[in-house]
ROSE-929830 format. One line per 5 residues: number of its first residue (from 1); for each residue x, y, z of N, C-alpha, C. Coordinates in Angstrom, 1 decimal. Layout:
NUM) X:Y:Z:X:Y:Z:X:Y:Z | ...
***
This chain:
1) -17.1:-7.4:-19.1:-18.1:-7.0:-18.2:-19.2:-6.2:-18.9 | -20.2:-6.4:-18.6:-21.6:-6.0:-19.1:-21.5:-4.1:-19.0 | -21.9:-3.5:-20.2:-21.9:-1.8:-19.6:-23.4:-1.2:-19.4 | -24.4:-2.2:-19.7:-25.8:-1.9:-19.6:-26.2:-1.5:-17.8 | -27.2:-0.5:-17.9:-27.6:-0.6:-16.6:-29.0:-0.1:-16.8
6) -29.6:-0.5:-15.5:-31.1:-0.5:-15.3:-31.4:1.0:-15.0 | -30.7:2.2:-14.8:-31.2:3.3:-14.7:-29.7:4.3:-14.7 | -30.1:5.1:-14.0:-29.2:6.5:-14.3:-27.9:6.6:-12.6 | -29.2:5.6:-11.6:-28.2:5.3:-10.6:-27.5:4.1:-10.6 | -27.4:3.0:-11.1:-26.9:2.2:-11.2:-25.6:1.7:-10.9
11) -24.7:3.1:-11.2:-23.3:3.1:-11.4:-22.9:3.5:-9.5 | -23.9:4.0:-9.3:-23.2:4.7:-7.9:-23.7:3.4:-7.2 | -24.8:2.7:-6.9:-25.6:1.7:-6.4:-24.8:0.6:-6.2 | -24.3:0.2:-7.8:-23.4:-1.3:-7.9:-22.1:-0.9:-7.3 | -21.2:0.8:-7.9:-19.9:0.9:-7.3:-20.0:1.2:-5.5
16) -20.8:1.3:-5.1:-20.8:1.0:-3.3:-21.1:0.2:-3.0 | -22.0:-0.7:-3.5:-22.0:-2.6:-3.0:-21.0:-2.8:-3.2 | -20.5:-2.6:-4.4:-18.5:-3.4:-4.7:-17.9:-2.8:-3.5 | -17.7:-1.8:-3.4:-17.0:-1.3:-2.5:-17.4:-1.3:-0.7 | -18.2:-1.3:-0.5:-19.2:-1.9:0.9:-18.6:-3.3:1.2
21) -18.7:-4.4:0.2:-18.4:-5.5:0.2:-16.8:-6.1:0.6 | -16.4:-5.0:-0.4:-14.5:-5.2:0.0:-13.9:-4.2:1.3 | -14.9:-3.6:1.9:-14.6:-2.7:3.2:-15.3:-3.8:4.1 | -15.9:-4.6:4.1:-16.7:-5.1:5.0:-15.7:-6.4:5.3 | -15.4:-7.2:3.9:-14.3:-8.5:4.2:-13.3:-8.2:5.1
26) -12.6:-7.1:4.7:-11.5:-7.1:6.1:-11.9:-6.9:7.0 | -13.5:-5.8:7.2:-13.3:-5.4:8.7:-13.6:-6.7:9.9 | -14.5:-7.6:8.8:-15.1:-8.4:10.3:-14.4:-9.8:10.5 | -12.7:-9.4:9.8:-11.7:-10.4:10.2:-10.6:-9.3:10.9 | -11.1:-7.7:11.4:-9.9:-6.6:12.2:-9.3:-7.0:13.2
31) -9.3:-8.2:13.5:-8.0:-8.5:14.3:-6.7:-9.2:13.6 | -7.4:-10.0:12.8:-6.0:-10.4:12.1:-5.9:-9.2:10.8 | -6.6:-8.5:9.7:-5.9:-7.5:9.2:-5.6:-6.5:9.4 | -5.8:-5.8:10.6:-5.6:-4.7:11.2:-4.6:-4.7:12.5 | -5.3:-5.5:13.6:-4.7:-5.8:14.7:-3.5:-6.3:14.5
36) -3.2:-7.5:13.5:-2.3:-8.2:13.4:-0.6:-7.2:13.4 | -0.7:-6.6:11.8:-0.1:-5.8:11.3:0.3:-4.7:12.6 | -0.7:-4.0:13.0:0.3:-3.0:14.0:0.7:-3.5:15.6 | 1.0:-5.0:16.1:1.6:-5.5:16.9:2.7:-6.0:15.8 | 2.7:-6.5:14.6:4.5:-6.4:14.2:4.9:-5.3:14.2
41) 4.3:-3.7:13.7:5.1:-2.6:14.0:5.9:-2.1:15.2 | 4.8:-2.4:16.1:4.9:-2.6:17.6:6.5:-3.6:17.8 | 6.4:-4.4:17.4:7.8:-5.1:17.7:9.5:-4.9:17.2 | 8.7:-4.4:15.8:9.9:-3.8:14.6:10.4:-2.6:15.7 | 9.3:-1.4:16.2:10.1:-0.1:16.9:10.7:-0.6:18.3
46) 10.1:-2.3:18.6:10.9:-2.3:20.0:11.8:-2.8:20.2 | 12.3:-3.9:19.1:13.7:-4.2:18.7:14.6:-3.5:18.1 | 14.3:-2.7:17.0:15.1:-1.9:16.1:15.9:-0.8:16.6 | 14.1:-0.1:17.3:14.7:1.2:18.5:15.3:1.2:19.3 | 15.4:0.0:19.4:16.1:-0.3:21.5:17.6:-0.7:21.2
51) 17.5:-1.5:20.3:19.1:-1.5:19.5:20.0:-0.4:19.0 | 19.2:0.4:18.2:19.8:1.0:17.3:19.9:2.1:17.8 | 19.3:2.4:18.7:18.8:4.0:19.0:20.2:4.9:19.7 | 21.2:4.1:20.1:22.1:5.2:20.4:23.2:5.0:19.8 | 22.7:4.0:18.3:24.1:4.0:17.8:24.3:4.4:16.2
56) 22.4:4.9:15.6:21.9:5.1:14.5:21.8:6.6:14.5 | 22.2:7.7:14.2:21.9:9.0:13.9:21.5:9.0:12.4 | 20.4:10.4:12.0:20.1:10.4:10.9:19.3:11.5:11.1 | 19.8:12.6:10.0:19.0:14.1:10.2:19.6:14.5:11.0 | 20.5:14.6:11.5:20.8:15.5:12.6:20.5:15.5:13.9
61) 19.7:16.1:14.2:19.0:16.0:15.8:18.1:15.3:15.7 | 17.7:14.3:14.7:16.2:13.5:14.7:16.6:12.1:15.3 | 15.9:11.5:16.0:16.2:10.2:17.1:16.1:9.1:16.1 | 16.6:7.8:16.1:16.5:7.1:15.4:14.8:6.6:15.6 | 14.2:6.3:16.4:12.9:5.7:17.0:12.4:6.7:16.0
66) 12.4:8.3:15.9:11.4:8.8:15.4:11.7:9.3:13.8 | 13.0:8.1:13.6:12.8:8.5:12.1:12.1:6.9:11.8 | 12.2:6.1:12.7:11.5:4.5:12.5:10.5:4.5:11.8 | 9.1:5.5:12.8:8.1:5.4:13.0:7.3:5.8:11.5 | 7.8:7.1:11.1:7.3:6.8:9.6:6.9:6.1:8.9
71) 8.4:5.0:8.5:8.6:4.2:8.0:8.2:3.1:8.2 | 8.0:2.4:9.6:6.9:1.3:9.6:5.1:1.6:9.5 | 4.8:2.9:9.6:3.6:3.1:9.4:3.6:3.2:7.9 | 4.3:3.6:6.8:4.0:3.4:5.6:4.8:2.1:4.8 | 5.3:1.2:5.6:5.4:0.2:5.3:4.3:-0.9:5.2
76) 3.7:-0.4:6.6:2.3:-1.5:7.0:1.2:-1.2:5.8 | 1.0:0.3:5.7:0.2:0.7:4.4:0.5:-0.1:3.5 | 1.6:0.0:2.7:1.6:-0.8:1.5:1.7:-2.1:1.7 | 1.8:-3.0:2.5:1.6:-4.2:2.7:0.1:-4.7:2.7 | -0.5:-3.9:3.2:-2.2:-4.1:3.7:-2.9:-4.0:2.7
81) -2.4:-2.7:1.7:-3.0:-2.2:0.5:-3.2:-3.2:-0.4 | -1.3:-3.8:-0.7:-1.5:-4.6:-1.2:-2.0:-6.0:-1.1 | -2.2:-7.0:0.2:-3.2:-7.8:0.8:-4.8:-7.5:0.2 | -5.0:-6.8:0.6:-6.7:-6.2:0.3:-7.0:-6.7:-1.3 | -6.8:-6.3:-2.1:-7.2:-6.7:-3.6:-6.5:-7.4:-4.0
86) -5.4:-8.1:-3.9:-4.6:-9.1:-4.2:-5.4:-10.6:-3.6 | -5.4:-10.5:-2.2:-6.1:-11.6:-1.7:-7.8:-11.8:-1.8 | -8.5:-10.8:-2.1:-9.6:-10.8:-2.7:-10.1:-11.4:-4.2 | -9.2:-10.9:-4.8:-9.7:-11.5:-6.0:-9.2:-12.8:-6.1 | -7.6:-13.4:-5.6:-7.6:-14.5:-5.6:-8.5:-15.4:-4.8
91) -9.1:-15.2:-4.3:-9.7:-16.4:-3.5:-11.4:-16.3:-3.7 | -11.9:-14.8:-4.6:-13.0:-15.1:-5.5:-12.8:-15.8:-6.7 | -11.4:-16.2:-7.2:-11.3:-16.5:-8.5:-11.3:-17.7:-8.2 | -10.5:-18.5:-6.9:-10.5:-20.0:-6.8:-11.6:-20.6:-6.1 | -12.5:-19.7:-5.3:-13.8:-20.1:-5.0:-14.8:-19.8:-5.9
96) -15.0:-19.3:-6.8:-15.5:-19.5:-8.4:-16.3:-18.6:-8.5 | -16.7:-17.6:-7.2:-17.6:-16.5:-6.9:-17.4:-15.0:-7.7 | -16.5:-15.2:-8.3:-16.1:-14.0:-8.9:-16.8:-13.5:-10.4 | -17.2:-14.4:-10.4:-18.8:-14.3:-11.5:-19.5:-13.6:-11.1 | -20.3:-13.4:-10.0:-21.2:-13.2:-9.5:-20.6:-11.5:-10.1
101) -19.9:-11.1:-9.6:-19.3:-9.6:-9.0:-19.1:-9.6:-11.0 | -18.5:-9.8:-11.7:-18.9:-9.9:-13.2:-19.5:-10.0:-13.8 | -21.0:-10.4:-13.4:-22.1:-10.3:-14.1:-22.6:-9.1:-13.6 | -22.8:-8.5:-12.5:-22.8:-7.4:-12.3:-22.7:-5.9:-13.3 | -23.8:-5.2:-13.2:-23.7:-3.9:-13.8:-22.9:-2.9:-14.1
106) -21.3:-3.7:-13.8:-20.7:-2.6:-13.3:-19.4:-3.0:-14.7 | -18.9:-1.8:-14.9:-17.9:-1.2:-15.8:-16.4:-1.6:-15.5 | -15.8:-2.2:-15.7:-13.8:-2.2:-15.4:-13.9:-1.2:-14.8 | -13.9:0.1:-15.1:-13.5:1.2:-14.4:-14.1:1.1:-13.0 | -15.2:0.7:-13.0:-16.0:0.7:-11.8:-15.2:-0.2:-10.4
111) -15.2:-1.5:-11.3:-14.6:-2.4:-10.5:-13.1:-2.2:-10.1 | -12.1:-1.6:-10.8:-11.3:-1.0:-10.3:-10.8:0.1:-9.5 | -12.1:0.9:-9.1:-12.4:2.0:-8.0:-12.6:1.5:-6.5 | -13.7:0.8:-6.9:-13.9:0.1:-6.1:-12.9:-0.9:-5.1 | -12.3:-1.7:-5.9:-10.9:-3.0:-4.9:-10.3:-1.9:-4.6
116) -9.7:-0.8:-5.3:-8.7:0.1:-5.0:-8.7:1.0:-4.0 | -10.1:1.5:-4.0:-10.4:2.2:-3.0:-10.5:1.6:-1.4 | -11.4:0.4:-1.5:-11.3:-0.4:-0.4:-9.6:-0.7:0.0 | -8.8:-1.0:-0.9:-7.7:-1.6:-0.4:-6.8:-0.2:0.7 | -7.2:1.0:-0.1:-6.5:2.1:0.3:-7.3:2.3:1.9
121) -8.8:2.3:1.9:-9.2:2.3:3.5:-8.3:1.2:4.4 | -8.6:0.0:3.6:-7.1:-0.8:4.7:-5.9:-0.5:4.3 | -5.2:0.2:3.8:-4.0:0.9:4.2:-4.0:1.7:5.0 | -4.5:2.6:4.8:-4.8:3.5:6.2:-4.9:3.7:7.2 | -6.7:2.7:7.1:-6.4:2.6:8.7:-5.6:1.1:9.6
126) -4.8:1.0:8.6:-3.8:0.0:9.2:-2.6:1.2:9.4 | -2.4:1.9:8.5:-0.9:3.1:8.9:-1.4:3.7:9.9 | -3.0:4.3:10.3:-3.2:4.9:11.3:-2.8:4.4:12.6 | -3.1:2.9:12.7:-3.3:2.6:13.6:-1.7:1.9:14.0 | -0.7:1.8:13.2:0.3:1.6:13.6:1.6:3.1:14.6
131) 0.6:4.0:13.8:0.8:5.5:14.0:0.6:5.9:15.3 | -0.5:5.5:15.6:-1.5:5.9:16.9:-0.9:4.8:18.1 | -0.2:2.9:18.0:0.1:2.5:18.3:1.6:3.0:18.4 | 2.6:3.7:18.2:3.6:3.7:18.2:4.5:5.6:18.7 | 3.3:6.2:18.6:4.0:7.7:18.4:4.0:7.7:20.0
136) 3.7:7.4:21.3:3.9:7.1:22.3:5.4:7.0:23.0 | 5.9:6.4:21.6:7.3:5.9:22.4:8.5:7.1:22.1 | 8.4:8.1:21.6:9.0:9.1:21.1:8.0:10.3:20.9 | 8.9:11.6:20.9:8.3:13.1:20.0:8.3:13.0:18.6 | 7.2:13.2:17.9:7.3:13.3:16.9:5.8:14.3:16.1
141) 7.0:14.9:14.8:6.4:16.0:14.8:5.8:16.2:13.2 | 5.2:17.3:13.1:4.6:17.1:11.6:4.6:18.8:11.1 | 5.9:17.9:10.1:6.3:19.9:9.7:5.4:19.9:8.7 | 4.9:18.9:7.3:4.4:19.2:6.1:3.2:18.3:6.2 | 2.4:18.6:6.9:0.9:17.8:7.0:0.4:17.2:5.8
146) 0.1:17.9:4.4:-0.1:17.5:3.4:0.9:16.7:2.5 | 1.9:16.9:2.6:3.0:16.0:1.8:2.6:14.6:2.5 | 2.4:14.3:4.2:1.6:13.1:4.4:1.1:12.7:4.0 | -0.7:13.1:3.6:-1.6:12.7:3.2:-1.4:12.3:2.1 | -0.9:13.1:1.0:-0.6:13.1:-0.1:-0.2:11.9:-0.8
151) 1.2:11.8:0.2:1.6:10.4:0.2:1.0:8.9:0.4 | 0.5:9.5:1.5:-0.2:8.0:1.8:-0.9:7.8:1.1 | -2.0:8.5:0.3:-3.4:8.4:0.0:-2.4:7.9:-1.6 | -1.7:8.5:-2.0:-1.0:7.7:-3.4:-0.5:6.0:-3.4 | 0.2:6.1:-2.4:0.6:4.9:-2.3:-0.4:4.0:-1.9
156) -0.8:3.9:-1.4:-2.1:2.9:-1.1:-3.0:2.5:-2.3 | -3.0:3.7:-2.9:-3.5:3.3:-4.3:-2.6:2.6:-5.3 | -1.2:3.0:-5.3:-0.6:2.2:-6.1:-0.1:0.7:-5.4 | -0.1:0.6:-3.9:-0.7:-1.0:-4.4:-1.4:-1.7:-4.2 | -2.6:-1.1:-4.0:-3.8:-1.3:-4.2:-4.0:-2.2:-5.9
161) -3.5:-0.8:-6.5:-3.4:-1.2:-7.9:-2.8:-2.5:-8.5 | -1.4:-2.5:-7.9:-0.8:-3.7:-7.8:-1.4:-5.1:-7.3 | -1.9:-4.8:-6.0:-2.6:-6.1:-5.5:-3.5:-6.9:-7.0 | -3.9:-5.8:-7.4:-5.5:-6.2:-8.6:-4.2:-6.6:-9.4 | -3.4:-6.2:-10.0:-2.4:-7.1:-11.2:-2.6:-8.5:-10.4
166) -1.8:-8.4:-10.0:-1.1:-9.7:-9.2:-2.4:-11.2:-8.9 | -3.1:-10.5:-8.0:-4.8:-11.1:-8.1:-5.1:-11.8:-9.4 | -5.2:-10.9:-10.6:-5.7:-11.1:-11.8:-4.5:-12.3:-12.1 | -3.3:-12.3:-12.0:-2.6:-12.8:-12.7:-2.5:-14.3:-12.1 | -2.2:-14.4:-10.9:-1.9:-15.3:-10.1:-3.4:-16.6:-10.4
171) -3.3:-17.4:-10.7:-4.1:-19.0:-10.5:-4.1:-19.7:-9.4 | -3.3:-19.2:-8.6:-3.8:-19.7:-7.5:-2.8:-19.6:-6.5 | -3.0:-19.4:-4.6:-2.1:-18.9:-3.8:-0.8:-19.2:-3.4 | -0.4:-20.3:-4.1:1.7:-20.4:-4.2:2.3:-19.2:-5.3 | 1.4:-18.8:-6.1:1.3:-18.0:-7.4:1.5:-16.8:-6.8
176) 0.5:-16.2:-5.7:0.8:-14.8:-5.3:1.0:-15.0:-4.2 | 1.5:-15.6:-3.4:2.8:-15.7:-2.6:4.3:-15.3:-3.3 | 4.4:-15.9:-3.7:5.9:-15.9:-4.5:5.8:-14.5:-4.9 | 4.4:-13.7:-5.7:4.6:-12.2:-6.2:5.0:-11.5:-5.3 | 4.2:-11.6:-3.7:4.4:-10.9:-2.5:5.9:-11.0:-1.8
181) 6.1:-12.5:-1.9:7.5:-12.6:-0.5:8.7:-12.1:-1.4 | 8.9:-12.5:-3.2:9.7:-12.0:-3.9:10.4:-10.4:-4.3 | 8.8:-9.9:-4.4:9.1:-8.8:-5.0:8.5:-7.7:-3.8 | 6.6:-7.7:-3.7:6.7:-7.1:-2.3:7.0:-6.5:-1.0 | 7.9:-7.7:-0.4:8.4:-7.6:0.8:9.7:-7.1:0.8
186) 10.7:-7.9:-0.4:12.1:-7.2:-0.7:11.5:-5.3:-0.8 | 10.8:-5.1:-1.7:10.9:-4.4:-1.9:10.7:-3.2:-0.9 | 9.6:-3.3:0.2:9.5:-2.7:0.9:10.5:-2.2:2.3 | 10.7:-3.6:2.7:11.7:-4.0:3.5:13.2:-3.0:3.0 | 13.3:-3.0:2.1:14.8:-2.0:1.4:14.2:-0.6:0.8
191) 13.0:-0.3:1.1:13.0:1.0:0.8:13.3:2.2:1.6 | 14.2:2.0:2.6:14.5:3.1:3.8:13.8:3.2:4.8 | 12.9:1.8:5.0:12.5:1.9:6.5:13.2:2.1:7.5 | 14.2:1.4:7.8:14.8:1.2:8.7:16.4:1.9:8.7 | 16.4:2.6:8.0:17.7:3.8:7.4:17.4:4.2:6.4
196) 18.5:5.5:6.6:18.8:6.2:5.6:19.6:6.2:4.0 | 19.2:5.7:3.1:20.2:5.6:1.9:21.7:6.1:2.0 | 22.0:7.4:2.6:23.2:8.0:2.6:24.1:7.2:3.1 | 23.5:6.3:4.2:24.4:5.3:5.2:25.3:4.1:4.0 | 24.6:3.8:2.8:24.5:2.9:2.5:26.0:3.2:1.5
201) 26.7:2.5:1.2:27.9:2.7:-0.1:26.7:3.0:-1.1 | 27.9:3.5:-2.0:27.7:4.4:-3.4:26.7:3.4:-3.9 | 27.0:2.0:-4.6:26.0:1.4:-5.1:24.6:1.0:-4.5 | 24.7:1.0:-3.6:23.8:0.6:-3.1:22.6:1.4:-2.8 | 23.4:2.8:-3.1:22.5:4.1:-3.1:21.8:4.3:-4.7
206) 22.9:3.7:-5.3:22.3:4.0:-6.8:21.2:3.0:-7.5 | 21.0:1.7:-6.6:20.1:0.4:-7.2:19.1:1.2:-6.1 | 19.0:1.5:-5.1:18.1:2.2:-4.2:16.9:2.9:-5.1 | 17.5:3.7:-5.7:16.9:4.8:-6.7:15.8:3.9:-8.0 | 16.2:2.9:-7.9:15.1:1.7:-9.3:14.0:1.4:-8.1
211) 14.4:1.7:-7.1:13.3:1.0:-6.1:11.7:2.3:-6.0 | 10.5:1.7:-6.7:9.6:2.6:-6.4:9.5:3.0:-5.0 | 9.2:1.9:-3.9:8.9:2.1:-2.8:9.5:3.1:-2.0 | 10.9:3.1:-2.3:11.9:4.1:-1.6:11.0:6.0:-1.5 | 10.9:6.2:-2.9:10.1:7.4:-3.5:9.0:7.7:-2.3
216) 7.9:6.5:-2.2:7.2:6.7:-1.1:7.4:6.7:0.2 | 8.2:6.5:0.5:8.5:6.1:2.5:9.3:7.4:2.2 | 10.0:8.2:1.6:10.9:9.3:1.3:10.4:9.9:1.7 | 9.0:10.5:0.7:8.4:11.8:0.6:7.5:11.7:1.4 | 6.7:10.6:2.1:5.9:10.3:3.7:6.6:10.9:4.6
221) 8.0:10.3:4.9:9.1:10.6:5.8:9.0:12.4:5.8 | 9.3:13.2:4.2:9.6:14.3:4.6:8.7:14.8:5.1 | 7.0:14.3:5.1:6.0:15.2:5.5:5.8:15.5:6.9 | 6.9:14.4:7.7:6.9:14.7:9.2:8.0:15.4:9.6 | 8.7:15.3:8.9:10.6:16.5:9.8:11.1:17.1:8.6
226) 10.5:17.7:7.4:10.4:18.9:6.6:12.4:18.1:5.9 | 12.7:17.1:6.1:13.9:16.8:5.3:13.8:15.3:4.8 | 14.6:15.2:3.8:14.3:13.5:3.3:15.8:13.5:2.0 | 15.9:12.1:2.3:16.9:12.0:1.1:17.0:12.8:0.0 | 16.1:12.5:-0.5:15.9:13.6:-2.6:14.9:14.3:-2.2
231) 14.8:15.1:-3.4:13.7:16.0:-3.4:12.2:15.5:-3.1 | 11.3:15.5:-2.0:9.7:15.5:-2.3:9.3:15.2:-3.5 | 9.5:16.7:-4.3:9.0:16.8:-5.5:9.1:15.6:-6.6 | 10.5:14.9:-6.6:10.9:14.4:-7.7:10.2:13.2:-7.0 | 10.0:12.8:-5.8:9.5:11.4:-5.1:8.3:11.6:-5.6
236) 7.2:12.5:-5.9:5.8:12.6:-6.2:6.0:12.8:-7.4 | 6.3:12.9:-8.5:6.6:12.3:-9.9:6.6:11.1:-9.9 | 7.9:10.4:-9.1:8.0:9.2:-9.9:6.7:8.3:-9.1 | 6.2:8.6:-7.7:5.3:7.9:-7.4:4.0:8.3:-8.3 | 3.6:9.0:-8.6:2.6:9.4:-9.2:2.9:8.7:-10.6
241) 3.8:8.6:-11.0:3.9:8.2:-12.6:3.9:6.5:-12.7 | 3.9:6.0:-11.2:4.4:4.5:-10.8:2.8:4.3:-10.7 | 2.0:5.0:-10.0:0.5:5.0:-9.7:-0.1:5.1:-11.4 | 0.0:5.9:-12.0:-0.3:5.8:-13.1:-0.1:4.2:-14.4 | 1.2:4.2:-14.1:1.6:2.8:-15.0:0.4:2.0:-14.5
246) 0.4:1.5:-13.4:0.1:0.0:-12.6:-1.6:0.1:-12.4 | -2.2:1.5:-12.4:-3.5:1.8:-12.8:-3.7:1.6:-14.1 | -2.8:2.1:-15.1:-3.8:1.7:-16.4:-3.6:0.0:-17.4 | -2.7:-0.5:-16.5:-2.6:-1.9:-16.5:-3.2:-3.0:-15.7 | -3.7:-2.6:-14.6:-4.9:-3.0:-14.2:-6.0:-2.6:-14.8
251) -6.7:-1.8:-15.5:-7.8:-1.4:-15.7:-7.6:-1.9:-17.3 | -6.5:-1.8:-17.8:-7.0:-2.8:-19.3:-6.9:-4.3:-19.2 | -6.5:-5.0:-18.2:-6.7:-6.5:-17.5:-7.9:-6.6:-17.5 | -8.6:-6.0:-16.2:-10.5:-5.7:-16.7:-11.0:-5.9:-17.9 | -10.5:-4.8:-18.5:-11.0:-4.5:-19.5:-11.1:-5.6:-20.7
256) -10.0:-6.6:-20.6:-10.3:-7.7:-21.9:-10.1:-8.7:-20.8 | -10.7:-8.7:-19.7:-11.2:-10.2:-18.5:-10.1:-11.0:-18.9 | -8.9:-10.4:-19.0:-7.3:-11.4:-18.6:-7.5:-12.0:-17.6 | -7.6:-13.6:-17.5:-7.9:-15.0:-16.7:-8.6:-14.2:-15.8 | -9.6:-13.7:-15.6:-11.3:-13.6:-15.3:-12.5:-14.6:-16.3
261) -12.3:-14.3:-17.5:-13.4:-15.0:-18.0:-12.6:-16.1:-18.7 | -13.4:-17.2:-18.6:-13.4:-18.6:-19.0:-14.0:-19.0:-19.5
***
């Protein structure tokens, strides 16, 4: 990618077209990437909770419905996050348009602000909105306000970050399918959405712990009922250090146009 630019604004001008552009593709398809996603949440808390609800304890006096709810809002996050820049660049790469956005004035760094950041607005307000769709059905409360934000606003970025690997890597959509249903969905799916680790036998607690995902739905989870499996702290290390890896391996991908340039 070209680092020349025509003036001193340039950098802010091109990184909010990039980013305008990748906030705009999802919004004026918001029924299916928005809407869609929080009617499956919608069905996860009405089967799960209606089932499980008087036969799942966890926390103590916390209801199973309102230890759900978390967890499918920061599940939908990372699923959306990673949708957004994963499915973007694949389908500018096989519709051949992704030249265009590379000839462009703009820097690796730039372009990786940009998908990331967009991907993280559809995380969010896809977690919002599964949030807003769902806290209805139970009390639910918010002991550590910022350990939320915190959370979310990381994770979304890391897979955000991830989507851009995957995107870059993938030639075409059987390619990042297989990245998503294999490793994505397992992964999210077993990261304590839907329980507690403690429930689970010894092993199963200990392969839990290789799981990044787990780290995030943990320390989201504590930010609402001030308790969580492991420590917060040690969840925002390893997430933060997970955010870090997958950021600077996407941005040196950019950086030497790995199957971008042809």
């Amino acid at each position: 990618m070209t680092q020349l630019r025509s003036s001193p604004f340039a950098y802010a001008s091109g990184f909010k077209a990039l980013f305008y552009k990748e906030v705009k593709r999802f919004w004026r398809v918001s029924f299916q990437t928005v809407a869609a996603p929080v009617l499956t949440a919608i069905l996860y808390l009405m089967i799960f909770g209606h089932v499980l609800e008087d036969h799942v304890k966890v926390y103590g006096a916390i209801s199973y419905t309102s230890f759900l709810i978390p967890g499918l809002v920061m599940m939908s996050l990372l699923q959306n996050s990673f949708a957004n820049t994963s499915s973007s660049i694949i389908q500018s790469k096989i519709t051949g348009n992704l030249i265009f956005v590379l000839l462009a004035p703009l820097s690796h760094l730039e372009f990786f602000m940009a998908y990331v950041l967009a991907a993280m607005v559809r995380g969010l307000v896809v977690g919002l909105g599964v949030f807003l769709a769902t806290c209805w059905f139970t009390d639910i409360s918010f002991q550590m306000p910022l350990w939320i934000l915190v959370f979310a606003l990381l994770s979304a970025g890391v897979l955000g970050a991830l989507g851009l690997i995957a995107g870059i890597w993938a030639e075409k959509f059987d390619q990042l399918a297989a990245f998503q249903n294999f490793f994505i969905m397992p992964a999210t799916m077993l990261s304590g959405v839907f329980y507690s680790i403690h429930t689970l036998p010894a092993i199963w607690q200990s392969i839990s712990h290789f799981n990044p995902f787990f780290y995030m739905i943990d320390g989201f989870r504590y930010g609402f009922f001030g308790v969580s499996d492991i420590s917060p702290w040690f969840s925002l290390m390893v997430v933060g250090t997970f955010f870090l890896v997958v950021a600077l391996v996407a941005i040196r991908l950019l950086a030497t146009g790995y199957k971008l340039r042809h």
